[in-house]
C-alpha positions as CSV (number, residue, x, y, z in Angstrom):
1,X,60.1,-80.4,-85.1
2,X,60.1,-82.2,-88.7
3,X,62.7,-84.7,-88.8
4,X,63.4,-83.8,-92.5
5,X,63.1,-79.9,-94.0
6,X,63.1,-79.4,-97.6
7,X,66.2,-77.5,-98.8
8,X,66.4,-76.3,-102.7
9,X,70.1,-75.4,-104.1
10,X,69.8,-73.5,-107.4
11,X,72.7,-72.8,-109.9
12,X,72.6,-69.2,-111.4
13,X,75.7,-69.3,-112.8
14,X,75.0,-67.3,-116.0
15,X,78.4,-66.1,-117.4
16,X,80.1,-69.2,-117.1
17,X,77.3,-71.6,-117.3
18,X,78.8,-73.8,-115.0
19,X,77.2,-77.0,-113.1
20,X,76.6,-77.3,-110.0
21,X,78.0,-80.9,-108.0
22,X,75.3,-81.4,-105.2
23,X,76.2,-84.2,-102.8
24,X,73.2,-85.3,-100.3
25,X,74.7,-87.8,-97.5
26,X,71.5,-89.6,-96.4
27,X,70.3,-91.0,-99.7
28,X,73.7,-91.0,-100.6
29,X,72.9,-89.2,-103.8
30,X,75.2,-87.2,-106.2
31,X,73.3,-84.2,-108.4
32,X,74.3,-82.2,-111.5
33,X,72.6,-79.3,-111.5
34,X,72.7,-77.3,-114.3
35,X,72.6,-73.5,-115.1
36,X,69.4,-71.8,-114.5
37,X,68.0,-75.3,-112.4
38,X,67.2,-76.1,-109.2
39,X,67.2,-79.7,-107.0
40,X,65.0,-79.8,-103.6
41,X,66.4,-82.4,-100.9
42,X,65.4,-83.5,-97.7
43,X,67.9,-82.6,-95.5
44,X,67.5,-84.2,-91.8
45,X,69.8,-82.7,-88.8
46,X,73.1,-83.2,-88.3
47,X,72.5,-85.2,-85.1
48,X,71.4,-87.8,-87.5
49,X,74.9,-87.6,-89.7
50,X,72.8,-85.6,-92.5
51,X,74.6,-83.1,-94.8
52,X,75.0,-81.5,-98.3
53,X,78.3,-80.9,-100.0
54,X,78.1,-78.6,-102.9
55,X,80.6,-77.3,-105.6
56,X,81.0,-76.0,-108.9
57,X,82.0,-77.9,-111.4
58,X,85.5,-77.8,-112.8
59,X,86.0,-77.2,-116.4
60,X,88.0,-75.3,-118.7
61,X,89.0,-72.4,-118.1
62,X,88.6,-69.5,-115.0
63,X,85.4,-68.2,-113.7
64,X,85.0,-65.0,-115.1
65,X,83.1,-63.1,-112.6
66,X,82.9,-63.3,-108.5
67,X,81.0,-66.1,-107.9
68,X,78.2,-65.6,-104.3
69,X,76.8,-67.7,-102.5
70,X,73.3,-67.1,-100.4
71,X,73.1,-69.5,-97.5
72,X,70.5,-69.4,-94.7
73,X,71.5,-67.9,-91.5
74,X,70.7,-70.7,-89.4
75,X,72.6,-73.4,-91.3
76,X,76.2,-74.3,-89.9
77,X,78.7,-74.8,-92.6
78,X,82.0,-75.3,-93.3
79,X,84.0,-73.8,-96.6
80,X,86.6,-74.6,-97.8
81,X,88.6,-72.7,-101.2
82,X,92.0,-71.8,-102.8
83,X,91.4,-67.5,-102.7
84,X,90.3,-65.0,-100.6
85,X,86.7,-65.1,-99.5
86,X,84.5,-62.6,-98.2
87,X,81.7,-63.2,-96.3
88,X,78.7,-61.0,-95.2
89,X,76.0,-61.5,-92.7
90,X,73.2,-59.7,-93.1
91,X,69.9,-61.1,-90.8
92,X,68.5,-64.1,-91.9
93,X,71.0,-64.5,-95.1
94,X,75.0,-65.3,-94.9
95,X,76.7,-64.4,-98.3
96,X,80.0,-65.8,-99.8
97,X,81.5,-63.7,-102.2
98,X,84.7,-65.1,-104.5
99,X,86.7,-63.6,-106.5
100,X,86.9,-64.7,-110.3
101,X,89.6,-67.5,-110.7
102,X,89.9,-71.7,-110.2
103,X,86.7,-72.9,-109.3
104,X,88.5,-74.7,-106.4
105,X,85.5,-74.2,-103.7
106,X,83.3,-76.5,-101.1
107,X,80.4,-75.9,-98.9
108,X,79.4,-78.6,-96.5
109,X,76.3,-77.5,-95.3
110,X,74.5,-78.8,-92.1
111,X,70.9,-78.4,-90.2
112,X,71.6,-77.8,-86.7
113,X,69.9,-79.6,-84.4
114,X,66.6,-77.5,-83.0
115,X,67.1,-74.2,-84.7
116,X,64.5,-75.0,-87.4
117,X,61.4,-74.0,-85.6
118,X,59.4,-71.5,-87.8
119,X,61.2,-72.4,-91.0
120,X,59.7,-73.3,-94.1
121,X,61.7,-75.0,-96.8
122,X,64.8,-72.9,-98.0
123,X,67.5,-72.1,-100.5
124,X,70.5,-71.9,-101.0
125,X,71.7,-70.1,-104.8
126,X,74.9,-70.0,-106.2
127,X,75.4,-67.4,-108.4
128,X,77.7,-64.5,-110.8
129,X,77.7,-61.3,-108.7
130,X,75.3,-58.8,-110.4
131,X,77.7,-56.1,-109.7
């Protein structure tokens, strides 16, 4: 198993054109990543103290629209945020859905240790619902 698997987060946040705060722990490396872009990091297990943190950006203003979340299904994660949340499972996906308001949200994403096998590189997008 690689010791390192390419992850790319990409902000879609159209509406509010918001930017994207994309933390990497390993290289210690902070990201702005703005609307309609996309960063690809190495991201190495969690045995090995490797993580993401990601967040919108706080600006003026509300989001306007429920803000989703695409994660892969094999990912463990913790998330953190001020309103309600609704999250959806559907096989290899896991999709975060909140409501329009504060942009007062975290995901601290981690690769488990031995569940990559068969994986290529992945995403995870951030995004206004299209509904």
């Amino acid at each position: 198993m690689p010791e390192v698997f390419d992850i790319t987060v990409e902000n879609k946040l159209g509406k509010d054109k918001r930017d994207i705060n994309v933390y990497h722990h390993s290289t210690r490396g902070a990201h702005l990543i703005s609307h309609n872009c996309s960063i690809t990091l190495p991201l190495g297990t969690a045995k090995k103290g490797d993580y993401l943190h990601i967040s919108v950006v706080r600006g003026p203003g509300d989001l306007k629209t429920d803000c989703l979340i695409n994660v892969p299904s094999w990912t463990d994660f913790e998330f953190a945020s001020e309103g309600k949340v609704t999250l959806a499972h559907s096989s290899d996906r896991i999709l975060l859905k909140i409501p329009p308001g504060p942009p007062k949200w975290e995901l601290k994403m981690t690769r488990p240790l031995g569940t990559l096998i068969g994986h290529t590189p992945d995403h995870v997008t951030i995004g206004d619902s299209q509904s």
